[in-house]
C-alpha positions as a LaTeX table, in Angstrom:
\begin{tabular}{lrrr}
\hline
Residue & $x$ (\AA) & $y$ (\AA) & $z$ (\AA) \\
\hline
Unk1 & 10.55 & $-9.04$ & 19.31 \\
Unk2 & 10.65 & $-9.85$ & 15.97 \\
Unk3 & 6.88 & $-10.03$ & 14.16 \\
Unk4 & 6.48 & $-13.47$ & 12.45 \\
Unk5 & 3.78 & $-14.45$ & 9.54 \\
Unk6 & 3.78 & $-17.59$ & 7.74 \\
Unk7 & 2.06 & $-17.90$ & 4.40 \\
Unk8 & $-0.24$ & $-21.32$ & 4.41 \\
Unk9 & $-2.61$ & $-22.92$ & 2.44 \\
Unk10 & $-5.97$ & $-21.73$ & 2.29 \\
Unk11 & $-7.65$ & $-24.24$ & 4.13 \\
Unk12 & $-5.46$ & $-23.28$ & 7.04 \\
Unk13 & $-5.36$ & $-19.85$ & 6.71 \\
Unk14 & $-7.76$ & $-19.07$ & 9.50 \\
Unk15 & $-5.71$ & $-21.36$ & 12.10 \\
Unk16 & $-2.26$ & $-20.52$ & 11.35 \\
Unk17 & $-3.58$ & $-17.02$ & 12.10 \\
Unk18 & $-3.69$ & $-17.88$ & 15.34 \\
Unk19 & 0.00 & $-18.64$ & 15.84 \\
Unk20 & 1.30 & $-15.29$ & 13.79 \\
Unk21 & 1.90 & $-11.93$ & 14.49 \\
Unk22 & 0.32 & $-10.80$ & 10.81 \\
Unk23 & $-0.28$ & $-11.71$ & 7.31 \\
Unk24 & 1.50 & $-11.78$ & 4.50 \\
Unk25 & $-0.42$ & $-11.80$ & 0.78 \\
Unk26 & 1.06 & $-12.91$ & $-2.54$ \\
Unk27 & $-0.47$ & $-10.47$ & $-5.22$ \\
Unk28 & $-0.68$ & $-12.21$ & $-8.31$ \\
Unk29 & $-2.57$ & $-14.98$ & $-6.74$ \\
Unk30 & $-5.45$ & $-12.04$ & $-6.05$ \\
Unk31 & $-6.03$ & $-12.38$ & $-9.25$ \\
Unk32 & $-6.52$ & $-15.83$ & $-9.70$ \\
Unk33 & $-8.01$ & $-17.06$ & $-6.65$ \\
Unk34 & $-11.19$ & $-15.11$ & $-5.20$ \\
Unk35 & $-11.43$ & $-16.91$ & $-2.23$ \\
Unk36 & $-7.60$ & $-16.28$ & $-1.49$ \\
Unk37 & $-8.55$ & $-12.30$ & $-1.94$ \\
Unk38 & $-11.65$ & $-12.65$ & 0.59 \\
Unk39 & $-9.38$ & $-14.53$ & 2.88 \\
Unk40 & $-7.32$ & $-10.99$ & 3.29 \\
Unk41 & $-9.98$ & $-8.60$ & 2.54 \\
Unk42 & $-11.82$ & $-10.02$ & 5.71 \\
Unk43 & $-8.02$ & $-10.11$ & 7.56 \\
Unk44 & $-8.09$ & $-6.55$ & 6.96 \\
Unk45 & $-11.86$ & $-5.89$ & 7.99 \\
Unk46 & $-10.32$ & $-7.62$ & 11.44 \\
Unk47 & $-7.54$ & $-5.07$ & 11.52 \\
Unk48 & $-5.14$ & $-7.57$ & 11.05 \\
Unk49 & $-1.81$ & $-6.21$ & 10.00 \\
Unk50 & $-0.76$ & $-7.37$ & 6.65 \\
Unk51 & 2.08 & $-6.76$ & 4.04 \\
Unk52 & 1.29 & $-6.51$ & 0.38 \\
Unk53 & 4.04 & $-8.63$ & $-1.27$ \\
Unk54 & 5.30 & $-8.39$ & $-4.87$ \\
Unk55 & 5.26 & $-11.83$ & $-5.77$ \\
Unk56 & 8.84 & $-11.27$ & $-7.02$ \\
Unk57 & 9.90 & $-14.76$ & $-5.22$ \\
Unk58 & 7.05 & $-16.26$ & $-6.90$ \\
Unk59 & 6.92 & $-14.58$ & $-10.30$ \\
Unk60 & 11.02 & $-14.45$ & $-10.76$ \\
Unk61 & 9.71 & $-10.73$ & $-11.92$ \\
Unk62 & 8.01 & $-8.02$ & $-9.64$ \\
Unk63 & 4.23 & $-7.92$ & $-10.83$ \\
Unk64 & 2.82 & $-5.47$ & $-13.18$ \\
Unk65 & 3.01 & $-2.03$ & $-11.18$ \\
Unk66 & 0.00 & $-1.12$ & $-12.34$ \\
Unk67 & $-1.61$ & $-3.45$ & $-11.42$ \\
Unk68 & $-0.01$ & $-3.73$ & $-8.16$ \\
Unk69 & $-0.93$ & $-0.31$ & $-7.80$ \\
Unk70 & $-4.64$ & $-1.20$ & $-7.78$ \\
Unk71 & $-4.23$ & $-3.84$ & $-5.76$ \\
Unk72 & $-2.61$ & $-1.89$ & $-3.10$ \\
Unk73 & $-5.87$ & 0.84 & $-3.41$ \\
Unk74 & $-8.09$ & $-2.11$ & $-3.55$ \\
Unk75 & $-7.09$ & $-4.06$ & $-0.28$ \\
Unk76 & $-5.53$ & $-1.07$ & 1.86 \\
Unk77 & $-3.01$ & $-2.80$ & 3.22 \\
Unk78 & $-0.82$ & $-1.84$ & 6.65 \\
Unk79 & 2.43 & $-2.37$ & 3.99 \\
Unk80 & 3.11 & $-2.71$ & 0.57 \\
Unk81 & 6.78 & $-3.61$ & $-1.36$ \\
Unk82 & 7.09 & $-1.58$ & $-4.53$ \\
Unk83 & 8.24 & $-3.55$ & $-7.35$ \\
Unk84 & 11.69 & $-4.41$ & $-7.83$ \\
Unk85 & 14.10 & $-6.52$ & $-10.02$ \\
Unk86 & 16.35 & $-9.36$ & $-8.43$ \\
Unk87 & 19.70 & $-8.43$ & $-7.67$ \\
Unk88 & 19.82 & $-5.45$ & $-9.83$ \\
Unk89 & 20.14 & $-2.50$ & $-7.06$ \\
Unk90 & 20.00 & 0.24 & $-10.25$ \\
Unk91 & 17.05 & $-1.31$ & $-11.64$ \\
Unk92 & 15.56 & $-1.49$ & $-8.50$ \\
Unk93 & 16.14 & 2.20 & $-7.52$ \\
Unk94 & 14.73 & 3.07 & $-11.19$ \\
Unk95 & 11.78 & 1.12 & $-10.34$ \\
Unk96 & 11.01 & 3.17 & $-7.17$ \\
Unk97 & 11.65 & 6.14 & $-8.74$ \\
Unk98 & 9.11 & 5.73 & $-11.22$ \\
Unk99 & 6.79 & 4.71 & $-8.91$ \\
Unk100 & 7.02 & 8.00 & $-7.00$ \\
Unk101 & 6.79 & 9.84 & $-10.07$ \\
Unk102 & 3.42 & 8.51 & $-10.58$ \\
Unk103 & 1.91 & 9.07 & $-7.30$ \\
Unk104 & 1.18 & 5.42 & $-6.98$ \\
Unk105 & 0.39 & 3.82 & $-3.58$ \\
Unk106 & $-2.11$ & 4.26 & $-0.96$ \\
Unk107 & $-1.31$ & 7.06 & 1.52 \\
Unk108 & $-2.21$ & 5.15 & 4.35 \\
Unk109 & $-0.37$ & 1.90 & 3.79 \\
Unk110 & 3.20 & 1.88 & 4.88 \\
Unk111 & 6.26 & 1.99 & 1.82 \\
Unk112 & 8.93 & $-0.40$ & 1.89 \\
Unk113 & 12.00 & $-1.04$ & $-0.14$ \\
Unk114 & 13.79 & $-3.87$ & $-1.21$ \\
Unk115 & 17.26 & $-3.95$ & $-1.22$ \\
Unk116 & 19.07 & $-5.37$ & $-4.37$ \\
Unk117 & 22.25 & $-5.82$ & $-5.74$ \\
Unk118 & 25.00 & $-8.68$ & $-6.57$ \\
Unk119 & 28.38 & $-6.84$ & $-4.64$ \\
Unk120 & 28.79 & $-5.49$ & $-1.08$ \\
Unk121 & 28.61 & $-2.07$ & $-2.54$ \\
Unk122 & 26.05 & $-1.94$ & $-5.14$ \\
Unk123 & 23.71 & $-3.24$ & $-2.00$ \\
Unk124 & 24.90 & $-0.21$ & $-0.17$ \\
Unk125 & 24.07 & 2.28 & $-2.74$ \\
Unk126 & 20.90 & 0.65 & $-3.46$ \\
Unk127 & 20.39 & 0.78 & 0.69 \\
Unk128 & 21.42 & 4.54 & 1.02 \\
Unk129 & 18.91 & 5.42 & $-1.64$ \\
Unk130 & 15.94 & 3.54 & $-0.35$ \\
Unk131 & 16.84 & 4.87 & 3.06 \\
Unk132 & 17.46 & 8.72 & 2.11 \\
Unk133 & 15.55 & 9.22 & $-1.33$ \\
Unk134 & 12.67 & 6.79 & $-1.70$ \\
Unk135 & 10.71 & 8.10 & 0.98 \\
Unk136 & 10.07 & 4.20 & 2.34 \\
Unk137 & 8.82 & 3.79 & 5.94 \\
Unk138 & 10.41 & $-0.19$ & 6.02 \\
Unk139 & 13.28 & $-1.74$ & 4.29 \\
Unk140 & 13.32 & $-5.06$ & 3.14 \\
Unk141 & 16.18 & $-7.76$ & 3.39 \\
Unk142 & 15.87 & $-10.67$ & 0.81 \\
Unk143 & 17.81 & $-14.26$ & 2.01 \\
Unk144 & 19.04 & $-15.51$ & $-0.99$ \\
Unk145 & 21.48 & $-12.85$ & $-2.54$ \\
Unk146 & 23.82 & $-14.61$ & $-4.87$ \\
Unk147 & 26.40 & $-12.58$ & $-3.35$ \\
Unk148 & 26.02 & $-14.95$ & 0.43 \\
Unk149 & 27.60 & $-17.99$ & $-1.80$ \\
Unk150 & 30.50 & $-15.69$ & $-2.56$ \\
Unk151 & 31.19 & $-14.34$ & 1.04 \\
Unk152 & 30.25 & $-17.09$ & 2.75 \\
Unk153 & 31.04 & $-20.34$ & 0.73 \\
Unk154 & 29.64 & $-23.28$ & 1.95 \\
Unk155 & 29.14 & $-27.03$ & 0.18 \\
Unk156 & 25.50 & $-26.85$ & 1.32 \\
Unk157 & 23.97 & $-23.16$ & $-0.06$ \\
Unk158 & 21.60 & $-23.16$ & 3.04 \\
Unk159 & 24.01 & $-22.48$ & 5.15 \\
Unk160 & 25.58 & $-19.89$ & 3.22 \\
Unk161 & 22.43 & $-18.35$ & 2.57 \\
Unk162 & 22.02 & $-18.06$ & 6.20 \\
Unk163 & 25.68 & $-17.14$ & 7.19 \\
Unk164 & 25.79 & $-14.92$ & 4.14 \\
Unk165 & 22.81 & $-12.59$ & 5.03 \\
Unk166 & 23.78 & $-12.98$ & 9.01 \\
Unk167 & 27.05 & $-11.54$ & 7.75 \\
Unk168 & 25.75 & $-8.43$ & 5.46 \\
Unk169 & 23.91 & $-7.27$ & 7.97 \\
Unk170 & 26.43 & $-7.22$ & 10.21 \\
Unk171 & 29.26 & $-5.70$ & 8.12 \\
Unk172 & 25.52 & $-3.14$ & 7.33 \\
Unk173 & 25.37 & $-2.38$ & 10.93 \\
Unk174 & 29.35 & $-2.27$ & 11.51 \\
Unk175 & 29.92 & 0.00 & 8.32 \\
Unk176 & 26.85 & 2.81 & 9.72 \\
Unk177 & 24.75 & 2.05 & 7.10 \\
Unk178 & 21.83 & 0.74 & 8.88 \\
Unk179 & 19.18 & 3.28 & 9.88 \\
Unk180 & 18.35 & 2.17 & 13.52 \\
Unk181 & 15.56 & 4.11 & 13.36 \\
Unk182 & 13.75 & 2.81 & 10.72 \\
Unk183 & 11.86 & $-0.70$ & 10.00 \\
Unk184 & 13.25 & $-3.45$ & 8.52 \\
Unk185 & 12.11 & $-6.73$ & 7.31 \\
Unk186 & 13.59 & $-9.85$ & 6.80 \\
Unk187 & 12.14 & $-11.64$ & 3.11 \\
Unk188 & 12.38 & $-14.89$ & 3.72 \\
Unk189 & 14.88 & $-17.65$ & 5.16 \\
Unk190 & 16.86 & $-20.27$ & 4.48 \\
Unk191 & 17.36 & $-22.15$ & 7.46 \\
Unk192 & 14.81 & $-21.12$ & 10.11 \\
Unk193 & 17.84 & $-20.99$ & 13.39 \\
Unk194 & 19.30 & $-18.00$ & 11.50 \\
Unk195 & 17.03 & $-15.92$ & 13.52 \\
Unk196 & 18.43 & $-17.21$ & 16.46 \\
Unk197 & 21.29 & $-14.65$ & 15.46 \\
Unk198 & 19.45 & $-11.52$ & 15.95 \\
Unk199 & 18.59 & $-11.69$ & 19.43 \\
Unk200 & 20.85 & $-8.97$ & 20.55 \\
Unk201 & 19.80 & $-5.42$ & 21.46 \\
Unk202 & 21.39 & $-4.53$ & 18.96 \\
Unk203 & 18.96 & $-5.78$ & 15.75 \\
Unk204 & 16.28 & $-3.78$ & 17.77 \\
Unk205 & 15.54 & $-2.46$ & 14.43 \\
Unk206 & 14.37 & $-5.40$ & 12.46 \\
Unk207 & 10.75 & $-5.08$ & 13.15 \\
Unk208 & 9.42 & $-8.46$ & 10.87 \\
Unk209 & 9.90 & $-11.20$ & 9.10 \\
Unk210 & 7.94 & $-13.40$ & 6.41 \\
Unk211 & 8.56 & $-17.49$ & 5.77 \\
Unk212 & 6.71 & $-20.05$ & 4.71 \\
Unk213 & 9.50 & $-22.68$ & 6.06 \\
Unk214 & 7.65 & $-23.82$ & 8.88 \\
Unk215 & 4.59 & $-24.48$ & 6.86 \\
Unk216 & 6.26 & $-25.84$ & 3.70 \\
Unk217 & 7.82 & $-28.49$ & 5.72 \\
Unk218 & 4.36 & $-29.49$ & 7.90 \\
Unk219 & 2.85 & $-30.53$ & 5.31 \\
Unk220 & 6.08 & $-32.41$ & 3.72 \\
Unk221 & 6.16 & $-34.09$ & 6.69 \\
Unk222 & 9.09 & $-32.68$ & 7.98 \\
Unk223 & 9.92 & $-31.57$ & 12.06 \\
Unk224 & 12.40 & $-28.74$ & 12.72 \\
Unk225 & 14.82 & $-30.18$ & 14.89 \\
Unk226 & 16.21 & $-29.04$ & 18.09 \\
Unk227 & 19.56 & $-26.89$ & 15.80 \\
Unk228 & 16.24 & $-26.00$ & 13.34 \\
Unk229 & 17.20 & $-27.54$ & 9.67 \\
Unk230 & 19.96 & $-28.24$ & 7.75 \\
Unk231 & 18.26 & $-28.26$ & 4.28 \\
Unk232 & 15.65 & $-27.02$ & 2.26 \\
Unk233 & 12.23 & $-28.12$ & 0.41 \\
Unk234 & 12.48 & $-26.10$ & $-2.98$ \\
Unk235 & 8.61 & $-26.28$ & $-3.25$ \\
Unk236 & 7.17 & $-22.73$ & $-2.90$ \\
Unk237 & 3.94 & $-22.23$ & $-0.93$ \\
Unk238 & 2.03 & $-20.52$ & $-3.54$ \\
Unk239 & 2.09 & $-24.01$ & $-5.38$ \\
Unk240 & 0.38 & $-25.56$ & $-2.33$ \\
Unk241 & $-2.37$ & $-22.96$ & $-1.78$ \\
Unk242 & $-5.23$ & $-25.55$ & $-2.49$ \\
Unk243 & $-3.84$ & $-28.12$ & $-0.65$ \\
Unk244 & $-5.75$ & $-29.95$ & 2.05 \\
Unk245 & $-4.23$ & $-29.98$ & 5.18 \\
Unk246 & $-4.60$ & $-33.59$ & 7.41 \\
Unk247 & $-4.58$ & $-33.39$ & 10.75 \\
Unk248 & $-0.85$ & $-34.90$ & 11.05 \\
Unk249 & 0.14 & $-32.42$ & 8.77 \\
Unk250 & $-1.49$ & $-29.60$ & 10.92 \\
Unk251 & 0.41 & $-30.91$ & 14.32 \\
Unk252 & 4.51 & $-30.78$ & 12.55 \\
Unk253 & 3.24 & $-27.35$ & 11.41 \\
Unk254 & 2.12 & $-26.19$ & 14.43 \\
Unk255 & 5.23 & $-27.97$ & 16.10 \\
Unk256 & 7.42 & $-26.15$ & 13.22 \\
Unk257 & 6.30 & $-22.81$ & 13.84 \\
Unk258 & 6.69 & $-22.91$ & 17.77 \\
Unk259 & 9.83 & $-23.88$ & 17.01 \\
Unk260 & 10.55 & $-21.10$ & 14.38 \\
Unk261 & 9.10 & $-18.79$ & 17.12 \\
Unk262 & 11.28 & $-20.10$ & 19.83 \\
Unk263 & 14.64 & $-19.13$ & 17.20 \\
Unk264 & 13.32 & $-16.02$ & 16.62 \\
Unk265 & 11.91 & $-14.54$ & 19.97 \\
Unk266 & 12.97 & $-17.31$ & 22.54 \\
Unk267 & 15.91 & $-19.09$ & 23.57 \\
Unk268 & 18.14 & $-20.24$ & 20.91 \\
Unk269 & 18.91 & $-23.86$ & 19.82 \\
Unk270 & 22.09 & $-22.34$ & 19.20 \\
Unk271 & 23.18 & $-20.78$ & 22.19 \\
Unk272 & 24.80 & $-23.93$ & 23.54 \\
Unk273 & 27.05 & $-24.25$ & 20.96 \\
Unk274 & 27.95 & $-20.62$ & 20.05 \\
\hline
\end{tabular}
């Protein structure tokens, strides 16, 4: 079983806790929003299970590790992803290493690092040192690589975002790279029936996931179908934070993310057509 959080407004927060498996913060917005930071600090005072995100996705550029470093002291979080730089697997791995250098982190949070890179085998060498040298206790998996277009072209980039990171991991798995028995997580989706794929004993390994999809599409007013979605709302979650949520909007979320849950851990939409 795959663990699932969805990031949602923070009128919702408390409810949508109820339908995931732990929560996922967005850094930078700790230091704009208080009541976003006392929304987690009291998630960890549960012992809820959270990951300490970047806010790469958000940002377009990891946040300040310094900064990020206090952060991570400051909330004590069950995970934290060091820093990294999009699709640039050296500047990534120079990113970690500098990180280690300095001693930063909190010795009880967990490590993980991101893969990066733009070719099949500059996201193996950045894998192989994250796995062997960075001494990370999770590795993380982003969705939209540029390099999915290339291997898996497709007129709609969804679905090669999808196919394309369904793919790497295989040829990841095929090849002996993955570490089966270390944690990975999935950043991210593109089309929420791609976790339909990993069902098999043999992705026993992926331990979580994070997505706002389900949520992001709730409150658009959009219902995952029975085959999930076949496109993408470009709006990112972070820019909805203050929304209020109506009660419509609350019901396709909730509908969304049973759905999402039922891909992921259930039966698949998919399996009676693969």
């Amino acid at each position: 079983m795959i663990k699932i959080a969805h990031e949602a407004p923070k009128s919702i927060f408390d409810e949508i806790q109820r339908f995931t498996d732990y929560d996922y913060a967005l850094v930078h917005l700790f230091e704009q929003d208080e009541e976003y930071l006392k929304q987690f600090k009291t998630a960890a005072l549960k012992g809820r299970e959270i990951i300490l995100d970047n806010s790469i996705f958000e940002l377009e550029e990891a946040f300040d590790a310094d900064r990020f470093n206090f952060w991570v002291n400051d909330l004590r979080p069950t995970w934290y992803i060091v820093p990294d730089v999009l699709e640039n697997g050296n500047e990534t791995i120079n990113k970690m290493i500098d990180w280690n250098k300095k001693g930063y982190g909190y010795s009880g949070s967990g490590k993980i690092g991101v893969v990066q890179g733009k070719t099949y085998n500059e996201i193996v060498e950045c894998y192989k040192y994250m796995d062997r040298y960075a001494d990370v206790d999770m590795i993380a998996i982003s969705f939209d690589y540029s390099y999915y277009t290339e291997t898996v072209p497709h007129a709609n980039k969804y679905v090669s975002w999808m196919l394309g990171r369904v793919k790497l991991l295989g040829d990841l798995l095929k090849d002996g790279i993955i570490n089966k028995d270390k944690k990975h997580h999935l950043l991210g989706c593109g089309l929420p029936q791609e976790f339909s794929f990993y069902k098999h004993s043999d992705y026993d390994w992926l331990y979580s996931l994070d997505t706002s999809n389900p949520v992001v599409h709730g409150i658009k007013g959009i219902t995952y179908g029975q085959e999930g979605l076949w496109s993408k709302e470009r709006q990112k979650l972070f820019e909805l934070i203050n929304s209020d949520i109506s009660m419509e909007q609350l019901n396709t979320i909730k509908n969304n993310i049973q759905k999402f849950r039922w891909f992921t851990n259930g039966r698949s939409a998919l399996d009676n057509v693969l």
